[in-house]
C-alpha positions in Angstrom: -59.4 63.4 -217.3 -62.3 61.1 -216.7 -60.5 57.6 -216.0 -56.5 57.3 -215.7 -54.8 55.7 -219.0 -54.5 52.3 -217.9 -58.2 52.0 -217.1 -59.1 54.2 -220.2 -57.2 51.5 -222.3 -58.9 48.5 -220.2 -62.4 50.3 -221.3 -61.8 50.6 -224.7 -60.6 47.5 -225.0 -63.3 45.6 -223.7 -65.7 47.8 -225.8 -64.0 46.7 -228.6 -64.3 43.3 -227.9 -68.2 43.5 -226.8 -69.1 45.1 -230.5 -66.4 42.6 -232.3 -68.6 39.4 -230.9 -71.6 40.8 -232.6 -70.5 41.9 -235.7 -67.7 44.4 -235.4 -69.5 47.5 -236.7 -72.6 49.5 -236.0 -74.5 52.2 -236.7 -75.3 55.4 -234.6 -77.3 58.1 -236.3 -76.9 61.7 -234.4 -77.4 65.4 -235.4 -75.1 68.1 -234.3 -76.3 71.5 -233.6 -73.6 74.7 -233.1 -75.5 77.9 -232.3 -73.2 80.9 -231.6 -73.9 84.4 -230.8 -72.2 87.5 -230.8 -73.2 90.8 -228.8 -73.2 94.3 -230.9 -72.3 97.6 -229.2 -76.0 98.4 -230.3 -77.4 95.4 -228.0 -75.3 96.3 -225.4 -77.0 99.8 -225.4 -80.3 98.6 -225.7 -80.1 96.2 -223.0 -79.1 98.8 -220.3 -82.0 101.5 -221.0 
C-alpha cells in the first residue's frame, strides 16, 4: 500500500475538489496494450541446442 487510508482519503479528496473547481469532469485519452506469451515444449528444445 502506497499511502495509509487516512491520507489515501485526504488525497482523493482534495483531487476531487481541484477537478470540481474547474469543471468537475475531464477527459484522458490512453491505449492499453496486454501482450502475453506462452513457451511450447518445442521452444523449450530449441532454445537448449
Amino acid at each position: 500500500m502506497l499511502f495509509p487510508p487516512a491520507k489515501l482519503e485526504e488525497l482523493l479528496t482534495g483531487i476531487g475538489a481541484a477537478i470540481g473547481v474547474v469543471g468537475g469532469s475531464f477527459r484522458m485519452r490512453y491505449t492499453a496494450v496486454v501482450v502475453t506469451a506462452e513457451r511450447t515444449d518445442a521452444a523449450s528444445r530449441k532454445a537448449t541446442r
